[in-house]
PAFIVO-958683 format. One record per residue (C-alpha): x, y, z; residue number from 1; residue in one letter. Coordinates in pm, whole numbers. Each point is the difference from the previous one (the first is absolute). Layout:
BEGIN
R        x        y        z     n   res
R        X        Y        Z   NUM     A
...
//
This chain:
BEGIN
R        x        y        z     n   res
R        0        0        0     1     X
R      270      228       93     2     X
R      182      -28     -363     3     X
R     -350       45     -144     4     X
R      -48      361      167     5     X
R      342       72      -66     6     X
R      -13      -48     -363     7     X
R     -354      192      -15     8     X
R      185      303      181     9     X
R      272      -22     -220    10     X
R     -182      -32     -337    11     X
R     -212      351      176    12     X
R      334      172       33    13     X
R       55     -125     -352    14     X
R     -289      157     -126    15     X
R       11      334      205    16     X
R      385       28     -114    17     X
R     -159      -42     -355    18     X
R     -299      236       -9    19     X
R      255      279      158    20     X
R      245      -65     -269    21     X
R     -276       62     -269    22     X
R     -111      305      184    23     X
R      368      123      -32    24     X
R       22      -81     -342    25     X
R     -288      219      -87    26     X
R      119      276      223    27     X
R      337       -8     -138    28     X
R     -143        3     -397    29     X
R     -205      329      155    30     X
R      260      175      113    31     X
R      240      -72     -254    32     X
R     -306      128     -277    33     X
R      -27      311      204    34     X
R      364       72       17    35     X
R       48       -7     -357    36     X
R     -316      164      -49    37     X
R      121      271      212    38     X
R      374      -18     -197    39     X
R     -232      102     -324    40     X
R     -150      277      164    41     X
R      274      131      110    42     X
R      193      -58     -340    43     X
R     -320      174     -127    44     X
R       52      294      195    45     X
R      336       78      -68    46     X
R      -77      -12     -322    47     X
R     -259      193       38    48     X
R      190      247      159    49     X
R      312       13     -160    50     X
R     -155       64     -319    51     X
R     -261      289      139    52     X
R      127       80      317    53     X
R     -120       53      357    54     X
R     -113      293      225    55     X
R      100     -166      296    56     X
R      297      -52       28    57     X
R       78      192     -252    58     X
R      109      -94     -336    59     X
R      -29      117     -348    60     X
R      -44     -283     -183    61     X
R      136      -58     -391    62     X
R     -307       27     -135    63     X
R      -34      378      121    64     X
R      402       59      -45    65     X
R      -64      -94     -366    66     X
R     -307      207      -65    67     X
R      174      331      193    68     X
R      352      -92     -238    69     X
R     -243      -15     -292    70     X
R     -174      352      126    71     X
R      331      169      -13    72     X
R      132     -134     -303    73     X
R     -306      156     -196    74     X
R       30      278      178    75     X
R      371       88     -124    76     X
R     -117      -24     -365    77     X
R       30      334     -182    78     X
R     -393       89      -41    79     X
R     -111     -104      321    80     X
R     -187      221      247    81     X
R      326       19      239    82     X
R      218       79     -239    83     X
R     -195      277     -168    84     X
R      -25      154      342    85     X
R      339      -67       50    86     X
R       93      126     -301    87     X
R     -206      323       48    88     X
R      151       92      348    89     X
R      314      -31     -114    90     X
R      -40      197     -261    91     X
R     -134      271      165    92     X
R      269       24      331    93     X
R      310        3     -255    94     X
R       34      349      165    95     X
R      118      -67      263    96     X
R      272     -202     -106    97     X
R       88      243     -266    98     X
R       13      271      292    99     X
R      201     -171      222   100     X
R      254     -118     -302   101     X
R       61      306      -73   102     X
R       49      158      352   103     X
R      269     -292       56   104     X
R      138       76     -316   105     X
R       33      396       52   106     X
R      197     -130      340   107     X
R      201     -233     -155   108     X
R      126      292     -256   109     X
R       35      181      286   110     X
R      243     -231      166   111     X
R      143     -139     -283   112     X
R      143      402     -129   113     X
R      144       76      366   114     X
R      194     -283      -34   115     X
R      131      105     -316   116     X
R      377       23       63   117     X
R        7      350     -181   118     X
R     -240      116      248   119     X
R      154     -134      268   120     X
R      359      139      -63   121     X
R      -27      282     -253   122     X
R      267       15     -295   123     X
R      118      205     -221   124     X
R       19       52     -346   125     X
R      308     -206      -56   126     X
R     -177     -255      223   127     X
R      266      131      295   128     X
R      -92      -87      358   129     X
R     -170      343      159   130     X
R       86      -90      329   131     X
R     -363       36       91   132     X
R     -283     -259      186   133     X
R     -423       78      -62   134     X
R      -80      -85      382   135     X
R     -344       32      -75   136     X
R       -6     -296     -279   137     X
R      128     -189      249   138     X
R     -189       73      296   139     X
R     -332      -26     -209   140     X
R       49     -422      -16   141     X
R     -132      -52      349   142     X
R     -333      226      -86   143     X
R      -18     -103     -367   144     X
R      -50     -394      156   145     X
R     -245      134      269   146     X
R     -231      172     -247   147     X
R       35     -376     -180   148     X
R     -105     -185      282   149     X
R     -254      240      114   150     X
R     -143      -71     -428   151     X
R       52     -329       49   152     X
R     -168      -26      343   153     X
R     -282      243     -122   154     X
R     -335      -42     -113   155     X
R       45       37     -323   156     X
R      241     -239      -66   157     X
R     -204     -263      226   158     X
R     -261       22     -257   159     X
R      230      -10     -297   160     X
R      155     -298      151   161     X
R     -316     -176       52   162     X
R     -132       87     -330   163     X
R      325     -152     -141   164     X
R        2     -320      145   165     X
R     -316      -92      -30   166     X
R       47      121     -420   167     X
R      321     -232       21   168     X
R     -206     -286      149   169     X
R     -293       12     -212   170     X
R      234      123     -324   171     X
R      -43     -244     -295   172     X
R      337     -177       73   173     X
R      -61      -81      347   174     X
R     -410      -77      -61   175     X
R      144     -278     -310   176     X
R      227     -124      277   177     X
R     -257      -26      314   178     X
R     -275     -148     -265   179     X
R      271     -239      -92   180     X
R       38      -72      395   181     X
R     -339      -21       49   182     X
R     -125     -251     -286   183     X
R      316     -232       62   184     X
R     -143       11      359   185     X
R     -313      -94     -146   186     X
R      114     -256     -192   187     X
R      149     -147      301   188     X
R     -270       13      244   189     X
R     -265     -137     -310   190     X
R      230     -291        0   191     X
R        3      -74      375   192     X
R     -343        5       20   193     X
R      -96     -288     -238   194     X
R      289     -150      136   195     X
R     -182       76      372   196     X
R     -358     -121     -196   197     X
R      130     -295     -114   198     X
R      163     -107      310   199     X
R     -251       24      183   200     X
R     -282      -98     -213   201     X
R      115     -383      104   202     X
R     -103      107      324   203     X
R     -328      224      -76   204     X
R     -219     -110     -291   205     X
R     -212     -237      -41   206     X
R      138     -349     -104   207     X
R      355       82      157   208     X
R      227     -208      110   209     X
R      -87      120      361   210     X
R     -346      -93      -88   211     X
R       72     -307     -120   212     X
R      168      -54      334   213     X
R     -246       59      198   214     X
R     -244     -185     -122   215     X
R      222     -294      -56   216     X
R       31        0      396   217     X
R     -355       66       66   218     X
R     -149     -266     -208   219     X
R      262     -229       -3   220     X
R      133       44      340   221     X
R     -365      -21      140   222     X
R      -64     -302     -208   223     X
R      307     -241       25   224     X
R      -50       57      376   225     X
R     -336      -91       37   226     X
R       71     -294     -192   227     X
R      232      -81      227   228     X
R     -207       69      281   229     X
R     -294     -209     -100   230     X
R      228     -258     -109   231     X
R      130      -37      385   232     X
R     -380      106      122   233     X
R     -124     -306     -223   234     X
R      299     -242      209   235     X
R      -96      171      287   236     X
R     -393      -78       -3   237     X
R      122     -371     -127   238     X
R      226      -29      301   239     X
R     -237      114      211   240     X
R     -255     -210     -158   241     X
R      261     -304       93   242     X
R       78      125      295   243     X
R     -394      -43      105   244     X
R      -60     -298     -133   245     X
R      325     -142      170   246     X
R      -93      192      323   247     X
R     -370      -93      -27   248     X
R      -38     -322     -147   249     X
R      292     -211      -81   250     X
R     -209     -304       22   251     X
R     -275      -35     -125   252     X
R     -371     -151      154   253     X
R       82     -374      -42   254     X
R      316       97      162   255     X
R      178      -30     -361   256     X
R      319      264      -37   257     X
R     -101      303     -221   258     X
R      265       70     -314   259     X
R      -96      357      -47   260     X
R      218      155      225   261     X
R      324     -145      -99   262     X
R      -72       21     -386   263     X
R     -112      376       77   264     X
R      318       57      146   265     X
R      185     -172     -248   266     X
R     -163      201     -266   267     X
R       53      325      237   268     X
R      427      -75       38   269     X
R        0     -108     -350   270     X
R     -159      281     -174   271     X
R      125      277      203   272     X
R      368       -3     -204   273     X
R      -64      141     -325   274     X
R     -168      304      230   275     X
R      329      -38      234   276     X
R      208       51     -260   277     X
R     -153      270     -235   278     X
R      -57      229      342   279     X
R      383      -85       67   280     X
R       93       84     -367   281     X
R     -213      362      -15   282     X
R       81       88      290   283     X
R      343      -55      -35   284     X
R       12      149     -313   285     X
R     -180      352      145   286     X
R      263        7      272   287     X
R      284      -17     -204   288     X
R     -162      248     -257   289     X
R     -114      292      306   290     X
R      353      -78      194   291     X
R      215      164     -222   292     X
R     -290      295      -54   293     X
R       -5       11      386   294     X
R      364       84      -38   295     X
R      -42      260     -210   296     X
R     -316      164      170   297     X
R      221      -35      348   298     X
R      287      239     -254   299     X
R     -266      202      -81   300     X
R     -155       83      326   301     X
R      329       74      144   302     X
R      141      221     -275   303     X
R      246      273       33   304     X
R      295      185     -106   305     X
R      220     -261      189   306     X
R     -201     -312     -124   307     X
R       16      100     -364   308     X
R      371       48        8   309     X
R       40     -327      143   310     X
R     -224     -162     -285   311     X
R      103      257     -314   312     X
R      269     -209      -92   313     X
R     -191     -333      -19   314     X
R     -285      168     -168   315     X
R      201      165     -241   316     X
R       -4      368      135   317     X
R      316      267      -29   318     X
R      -47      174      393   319     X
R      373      121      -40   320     X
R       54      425      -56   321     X
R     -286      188     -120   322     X
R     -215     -236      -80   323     X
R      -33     -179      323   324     X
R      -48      347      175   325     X
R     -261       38     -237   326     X
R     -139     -357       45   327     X
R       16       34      368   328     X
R     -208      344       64   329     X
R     -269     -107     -258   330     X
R      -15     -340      240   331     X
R        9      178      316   332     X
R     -207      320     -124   333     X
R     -261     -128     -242   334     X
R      -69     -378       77   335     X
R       63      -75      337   336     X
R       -9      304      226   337     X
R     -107       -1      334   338     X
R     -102      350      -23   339     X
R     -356      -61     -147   340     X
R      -23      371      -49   341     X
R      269       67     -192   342     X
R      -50       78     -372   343     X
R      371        7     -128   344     X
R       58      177     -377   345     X
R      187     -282     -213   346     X
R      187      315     -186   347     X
R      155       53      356   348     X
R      118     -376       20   349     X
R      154       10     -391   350     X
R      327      180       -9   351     X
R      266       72     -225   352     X
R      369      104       54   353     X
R      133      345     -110   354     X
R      364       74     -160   355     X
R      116       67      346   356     X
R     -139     -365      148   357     X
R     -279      187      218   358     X
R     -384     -177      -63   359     X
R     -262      212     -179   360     X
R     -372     -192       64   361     X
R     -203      -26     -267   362     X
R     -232      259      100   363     X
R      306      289       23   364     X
R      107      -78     -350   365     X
R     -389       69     -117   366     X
R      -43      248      219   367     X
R      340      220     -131   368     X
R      -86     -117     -354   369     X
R     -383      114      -13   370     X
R      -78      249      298   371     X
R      292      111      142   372     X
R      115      260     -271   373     X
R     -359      127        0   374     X
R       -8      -25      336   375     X
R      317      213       73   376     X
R      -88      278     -234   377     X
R     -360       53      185   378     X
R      198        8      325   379     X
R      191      233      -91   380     X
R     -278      209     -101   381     X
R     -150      -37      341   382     X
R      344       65      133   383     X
R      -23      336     -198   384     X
R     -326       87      113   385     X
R        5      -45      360   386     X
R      349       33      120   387     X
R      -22      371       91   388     X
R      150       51     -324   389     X
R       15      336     -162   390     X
R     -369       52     -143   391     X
R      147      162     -316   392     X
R      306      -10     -177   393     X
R       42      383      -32   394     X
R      -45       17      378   395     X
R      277     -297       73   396     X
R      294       97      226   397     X
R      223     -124     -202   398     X
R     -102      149     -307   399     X
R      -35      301      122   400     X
R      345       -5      172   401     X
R      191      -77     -339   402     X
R     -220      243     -187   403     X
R      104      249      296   404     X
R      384      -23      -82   405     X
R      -59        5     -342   406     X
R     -183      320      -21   407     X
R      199      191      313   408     X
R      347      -64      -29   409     X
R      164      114     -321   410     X
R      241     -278     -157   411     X
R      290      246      -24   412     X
R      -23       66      382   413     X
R      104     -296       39   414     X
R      282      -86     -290   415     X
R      310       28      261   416     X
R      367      -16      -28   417     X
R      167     -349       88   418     X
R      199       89      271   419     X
R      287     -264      -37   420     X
R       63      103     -374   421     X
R       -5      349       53   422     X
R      268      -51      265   423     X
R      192     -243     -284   424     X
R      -14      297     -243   425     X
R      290      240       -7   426     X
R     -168      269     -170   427     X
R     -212       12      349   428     X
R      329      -92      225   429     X
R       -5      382      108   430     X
R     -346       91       34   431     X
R      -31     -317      210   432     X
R      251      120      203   433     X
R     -117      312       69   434     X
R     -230       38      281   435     X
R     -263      229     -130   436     X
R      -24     -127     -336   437     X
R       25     -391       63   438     X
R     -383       35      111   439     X
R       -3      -14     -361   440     X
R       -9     -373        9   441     X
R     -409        8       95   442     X
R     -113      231     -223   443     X
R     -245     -119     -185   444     X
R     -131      104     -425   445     X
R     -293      192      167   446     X
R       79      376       31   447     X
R     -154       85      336   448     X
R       31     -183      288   449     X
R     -259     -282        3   450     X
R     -193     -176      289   451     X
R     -120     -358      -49   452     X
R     -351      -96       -4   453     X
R      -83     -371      131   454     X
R      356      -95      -17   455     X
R      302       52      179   456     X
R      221      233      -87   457     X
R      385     -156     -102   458     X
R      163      210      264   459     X
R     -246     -144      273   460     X
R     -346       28      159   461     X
R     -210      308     -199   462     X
R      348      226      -73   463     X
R      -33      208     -278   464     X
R      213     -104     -322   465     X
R      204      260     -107   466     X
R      -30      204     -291   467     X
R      225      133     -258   468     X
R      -48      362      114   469     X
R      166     -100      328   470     X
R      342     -117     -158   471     X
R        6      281     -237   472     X
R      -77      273      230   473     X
R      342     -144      197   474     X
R      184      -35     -313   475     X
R     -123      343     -121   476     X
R      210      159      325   477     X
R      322     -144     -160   478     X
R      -49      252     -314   479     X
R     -290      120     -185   480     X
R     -304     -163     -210   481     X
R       35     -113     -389   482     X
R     -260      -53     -181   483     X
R     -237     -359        6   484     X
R      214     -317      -45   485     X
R     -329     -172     -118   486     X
R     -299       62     -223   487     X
R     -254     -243      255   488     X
R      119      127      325   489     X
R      120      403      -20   490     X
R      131      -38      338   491     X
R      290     -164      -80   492     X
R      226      288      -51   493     X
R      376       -7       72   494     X
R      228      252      148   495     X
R      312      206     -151   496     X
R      204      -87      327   497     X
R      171      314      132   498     X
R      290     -184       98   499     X
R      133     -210     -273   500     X
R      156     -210      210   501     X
R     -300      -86      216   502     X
R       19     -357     -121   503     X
R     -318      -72      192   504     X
R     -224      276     -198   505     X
R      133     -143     -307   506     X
R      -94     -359      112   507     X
R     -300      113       95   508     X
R      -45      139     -354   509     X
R       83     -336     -134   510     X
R     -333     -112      256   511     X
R     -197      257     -168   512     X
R      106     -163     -379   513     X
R      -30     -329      143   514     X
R     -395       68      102   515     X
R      -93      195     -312   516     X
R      106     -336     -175   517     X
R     -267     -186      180   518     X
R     -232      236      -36   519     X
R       -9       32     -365   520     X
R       74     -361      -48   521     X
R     -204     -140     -275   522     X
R       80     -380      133   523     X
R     -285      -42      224   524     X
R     -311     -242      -62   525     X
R     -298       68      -32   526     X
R     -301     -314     -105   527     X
R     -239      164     -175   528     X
R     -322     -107      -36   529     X
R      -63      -64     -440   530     X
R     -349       61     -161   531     X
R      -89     -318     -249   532     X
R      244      114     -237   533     X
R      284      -89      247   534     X
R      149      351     -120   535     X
R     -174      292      139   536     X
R      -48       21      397   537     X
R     -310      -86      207   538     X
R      -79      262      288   539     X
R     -198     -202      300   540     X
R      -40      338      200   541     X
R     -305       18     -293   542     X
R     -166     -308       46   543     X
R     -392       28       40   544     X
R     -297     -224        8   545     X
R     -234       86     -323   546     X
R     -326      -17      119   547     X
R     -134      -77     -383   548     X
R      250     -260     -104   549     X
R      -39      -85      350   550     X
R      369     -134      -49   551     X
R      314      206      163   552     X
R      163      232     -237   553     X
R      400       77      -39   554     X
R       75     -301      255   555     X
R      331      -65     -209   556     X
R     -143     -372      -54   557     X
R       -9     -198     -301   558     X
R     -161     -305     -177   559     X
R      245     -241      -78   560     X
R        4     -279     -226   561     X
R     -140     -240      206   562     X
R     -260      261      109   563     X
R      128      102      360   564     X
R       73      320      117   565     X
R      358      155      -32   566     X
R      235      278       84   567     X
R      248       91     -211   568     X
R      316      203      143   569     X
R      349      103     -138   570     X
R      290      168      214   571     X
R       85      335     -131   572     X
R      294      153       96   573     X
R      -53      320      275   574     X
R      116      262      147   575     X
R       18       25      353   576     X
R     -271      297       14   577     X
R     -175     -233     -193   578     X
R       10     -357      162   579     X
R      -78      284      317   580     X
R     -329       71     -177   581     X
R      -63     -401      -79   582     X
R       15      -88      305   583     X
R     -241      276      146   584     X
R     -231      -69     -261   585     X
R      -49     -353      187   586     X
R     -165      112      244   587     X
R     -300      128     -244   588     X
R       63     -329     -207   589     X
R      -37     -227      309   590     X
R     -301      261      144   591     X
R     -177      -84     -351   592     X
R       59     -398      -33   593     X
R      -99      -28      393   594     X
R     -299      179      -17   595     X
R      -93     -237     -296   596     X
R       24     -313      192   597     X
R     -239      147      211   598     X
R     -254       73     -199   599     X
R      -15     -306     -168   600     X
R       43     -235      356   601     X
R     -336      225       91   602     X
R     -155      -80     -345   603     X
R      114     -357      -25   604     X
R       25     -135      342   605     X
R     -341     -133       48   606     X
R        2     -201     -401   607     X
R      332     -147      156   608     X
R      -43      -74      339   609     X
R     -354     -118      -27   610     X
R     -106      -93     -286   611     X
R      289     -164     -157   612     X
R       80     -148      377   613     X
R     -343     -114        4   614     X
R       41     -116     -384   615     X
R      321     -187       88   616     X
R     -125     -182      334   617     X
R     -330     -141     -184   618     X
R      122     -177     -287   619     X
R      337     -116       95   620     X
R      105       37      366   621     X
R     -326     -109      161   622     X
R      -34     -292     -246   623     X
R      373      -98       58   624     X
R       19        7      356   625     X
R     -342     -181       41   626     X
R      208     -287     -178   627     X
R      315       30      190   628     X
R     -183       11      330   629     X
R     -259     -257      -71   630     X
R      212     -260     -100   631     X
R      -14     -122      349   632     X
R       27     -403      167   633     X
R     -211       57      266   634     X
R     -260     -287      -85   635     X
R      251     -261     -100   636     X
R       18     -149      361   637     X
R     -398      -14       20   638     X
R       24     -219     -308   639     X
R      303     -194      118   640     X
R     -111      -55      326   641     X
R     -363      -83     -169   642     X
R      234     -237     -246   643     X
R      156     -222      265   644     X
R     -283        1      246   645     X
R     -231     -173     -265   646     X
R      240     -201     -194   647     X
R      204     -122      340   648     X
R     -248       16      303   649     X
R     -279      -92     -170   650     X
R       92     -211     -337   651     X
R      261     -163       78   652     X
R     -110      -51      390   653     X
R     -272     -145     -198   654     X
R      172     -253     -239   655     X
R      186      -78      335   656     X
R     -309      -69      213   657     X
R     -159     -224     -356   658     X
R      380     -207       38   659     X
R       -2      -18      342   660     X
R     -346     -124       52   661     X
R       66     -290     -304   662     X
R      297      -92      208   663     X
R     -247      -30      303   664     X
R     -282     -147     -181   665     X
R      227     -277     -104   666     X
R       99      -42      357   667     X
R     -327      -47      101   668     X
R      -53     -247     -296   669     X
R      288     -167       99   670     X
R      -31      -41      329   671     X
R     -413      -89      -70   672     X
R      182     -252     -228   673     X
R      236     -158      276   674     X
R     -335      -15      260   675     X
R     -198     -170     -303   676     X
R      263     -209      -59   677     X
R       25     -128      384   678     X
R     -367      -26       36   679     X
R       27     -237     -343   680     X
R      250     -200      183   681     X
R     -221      -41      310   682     X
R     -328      -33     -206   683     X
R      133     -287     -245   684     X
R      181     -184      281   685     X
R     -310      -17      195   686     X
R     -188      -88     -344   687     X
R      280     -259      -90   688     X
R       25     -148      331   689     X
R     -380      -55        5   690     X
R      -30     -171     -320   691     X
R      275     -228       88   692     X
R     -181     -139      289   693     X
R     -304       -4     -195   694     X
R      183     -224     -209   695     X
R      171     -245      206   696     X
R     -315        2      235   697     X
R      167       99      334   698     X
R     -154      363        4   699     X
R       97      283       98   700     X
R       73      110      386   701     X
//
């Protein structure tokens, strides 16, 4: 009795192990369906968004890159609406450039004839060395490169600047070369995304191989295991029908040995290999399929920087220099941060190398190539407008300070005797030695004495300069007046010395001779401005604005051949009265081209700074920097994490839990097999052992 309950309990364990192995079966084909099902989705959305973006997180998608790249590739085309406005507003604000042009080139012929070495050390007709220094051509360098950087720095120039770069960006050249950039780009990007469509259409449409999956593992995975499971359920109920019978009624009314239960059993033990085996075989077969996938989902779960180095070798991956740096942030900033609200820029994680071995992201190198130039001149304009810079040119410090010396201190004031040749000169030796005429040495070309206005004086602080009246009124008490010594300065007279052995009145004579040669040297410089004929001079001092024309008038500026706006100058030999009167008239010339500037900065500023600002940040650096800054990563770890959660903790769990729960199920059978097998052994002894003594007549005890 006690081997007939055991067997009944065991053959109950049997079954219970068997009915939770098909439950486990199904469960495991149901997750594993879901996780793939989820793996879609998610391949589905990433699609989804890669090709139109996402508002959160943020991302531009290609779709939307290629449709803003197409926008502003039309929009460069000669014709179209931006460019006719573009075209129109430049047009219209060539003023200003023209004005300041020609205010920095009435400077630079300013500059460029005081450094003329003729003005700078007068000579004579034989091209002799007067022994003379113009103080004031050099002294006016340091103002000349003030009033340059205040015109530079100034309004005027802000807006010419702007106006020029954005003409140089959006000039035909540089539009055939950013069109060129733009449709290569779009080339590019069109071929990544049917390379993105049909990599993951596998995944996403109907019939794909994903699919296919799926419902390979929900029908047949469902099916093979309830096969299997009402294959053991059918042994089961046998054995337990057996089992009964044995338990029940082994013998039968007439006392006769039943042969049910041990030919039940027999059939049970028997029959239960084939199912043994083919649970043993797909099960075995799913393990060693989902163990090497486990192995790779484990990789995946725990990826980082440090993993994929370790791996990029045996994967095929080049994680040495740049390219690993590269590889690494993209791995640690776009697929598996831990910083779920981070939204990194790829162009920040994409660098290149500069001459100098420094790294330049991809984002700087579009940035300086399509906003930065732009960018910089508009700056400066604000710069210019809200520095507590001069509101006007005409009113600038600077200006006025150079106009100042031009107009107050006479050029000849300041043409002075070079001290260390004079001394070097015998025909001086005596003056220089006497002590009232040696003050000879600082007299300047001017007659009177002169004092300095916004400059120092040579002899120090605000000292007067002295005149020529000075000297000669000493020299004149060594003898009495001659007549003038030179037609452009009277004053210059010499002296019939009373004593004709006063070697210092006659050296002092030779002083006299010595300064009429500078003064009515015809050696000095002067750049003239040249009407269109390049012969005949230009006067600036009579420039004006005609208000029919509504051009300016007598601006000494030219069409050349290639259309833009010239001067045309010549040096013309001077005399110092004359390169006197040059300079001075500078300070008209300057007044003139300054007050220009501002006109036109009041007339223009508003078509520059607004409209063409406004024209400039609509169609190209609006458009560009939404692609720059929206080519973000920030949903790539949604979709990774989305990736190995449903492919490894739910599909291949799930192939797991189907191979795990064969294995089981074929325990059970198995071990239903073994009790089966044992009760067949107890059941047909009995049987045999009964029919033996029926035989030979002795019964059976």
């Amino acid at each position: 009795m006690i081997c007939k309950v055991t067997l009944l309990v065991m053959v109950i364990v049997a079954l219970i192990g068997i009915l939770a192995g098909g439950i486990t079966t199904i469960s495991g084909v149901g997750r594993s369906v879901e996780g793939f099902d989820n793996v879609g989705c998610a391949t589905a959305t990433v699609l989804d968004t890669t090709l139109s973006g996402s508002i959160n997180p943020a991302f531009i998608g290609l779709l939307p890159i290629l449709e803003t790249i197409d926008t502003m590739d039309q929009n460069f085309n000669n014709g179209s609406a931006m460019m006719d406005d573009f075209a129109k507003i430049i047009d219209s604000t060539k003023p200003i450039e023209d004005a300041v042009k020609l205010a920095s080139d009435v400077l630079a012929v300013l500059s460029e004839a005081l450094q003329k070495a003729d003005n700078l050390a007068p000579r004579g007709s034989l091209n002799e060395d007067l022994l003379h220094e113009c103080v004031l051509c050099k002294n006016l360098a340091g103002p000349i490169i003030t009033a340059n950087k205040a015109l530079s720095e100034g309004a005027g120039a802000a807006l010419a600047e702007a106006r020029s770069a954005v003409a140089d960006a959006l000039g035909p050249a540089e539009r055939a070369k950013l069109q060129g950039s733009l449709r290569a780009a779009t080339s590019t990007l069109v071929e990544f995304k049917i390379s993105m469509r049909d990599t993951f259409s596998g995944f996403v449409e109907e019939g794909s191989s994903l699919e296919q999956v799926q419902m390979s593992i929900k029908k047949q995975g469902v099916l093979i295991g309830l096969v299997f499971c009402i294959w053991a359920l059918i042994l089961v109920l046998f054995s337990c029908c057996g089992t009964f019978c044995w338990f029940a009624r082994e013998k039968k009314s007439e006392g006769k040995y039943s042969a049910s239960p041990h030919r039940i059993a027999c059939c049970v033990w028997g029959c239960a290999f084939i199912p043994i085996f083919l649970c043993f075989l797909v099960g075995g077969l799913l393990m060693v399929v989902s163990t090497p996938m486990a192995a790779v989902c484990d990789i995946m779960d725990k990826m980082d920087r440090a993993l994929l180095i370790d791996i990029g070798p045996g994967i095929g991956l080049t994680l040495e220099g740049d390219q690993g740096e590269m590889l690494g942030d993209i791995m640690d900033k776009c697929l598996v941060t831990q910083d779920r609200m981070s939204n990194a820029n790829i162009m920040d994680l994409v660098f290149s190398r500069k001459p100098d071995g420094t790294k330049e992201t991809t984002r700087d190198t579009m940035v300086m190539t399509i906003s930065a130039p732009i960018n910089m001149a508009f700056d400066g304009l604000n710069k210019a407008f809200g520095n507590g810079t001069e509101p006007t040119m005409a009113n600038n410090r600077g200006i006025l300070a150079l106009r100042n010396l031009l107009g107050k201190n006479p050029a000849s004031a300041f043409v002075l005797p070079v001290a260390d040749k004079i001394n070097g000169d015998l025909r001086f030796s005596a003056m220089m030695s006497d002590t009232d005429l040696q003050a000879g040495v600082a007299v300047s070309m001017a007659c009177a004495d002169t004092t300095p206005d916004g400059i120092e004086s040579p002899g120090g602080g605000s000292s007067a300069i002295p005149g020529i009246n000075g000297f000669v009124a000493k020299l004149a008490s060594r003898g009495f007046l001659l007549g003038p010594s030179s037609t452009s300065r009277p004053c210059l007279k010499k002296v019939a010395c009373t004593n004709p052995a006063d070697l210092a009145c006659q050296s002092g004579n030779n002083f006299i001779g010595l300064k009429a040669q500078v003064a009515d040297s015809n050696k000095y410089v002067c750049r003239r401005f040249l009407n269109a004929d390049k012969v005949t001079t230009c006067d600036l001092t009579l420039m004006f604005w005609n208000s029919v024309t509504m051009t300016w008038n007598n601006d000494c500026t030219f069409k050349d051949s290639s259309g833009k706006r010239t001067m045309y100058t010549m040096d013309k030999a001077c005399t110092m009265q004359e390169f006197e009167d040059y300079l001075k008239g500078f300070d008209q010339v300057m007044e003139k081209v300054f007050a220009r500037i501002d006109t036109e900065a009041g007339n223009l500023g508003a078509e520059i700074d607004t409209k063409l600002r406004n024209l400039v940040n609509t169609f190209l650096i609006t458009p560009a920097m939404s692609i720059i800054d929206g080519v973000t990563c920030g949903f790539m770890p949604i979709f990774y994490r989305a990736v190995v959660d449903g492919l490894c903790f739910q599909g291949v769990v799930g192939l797991r839990m189907v191979a795990t729960s064969y294995v089981v199920l074929s325990i059970f059978m198995v071990f239903l097999a073994i009790v089966m097998y044992t009760f067949w052994i107890f059941a047909v002894n009995n049987y045999n052992a009964y029919v033996k003594a029926a035989t030979t007549g002795g019964g059976l005890q």
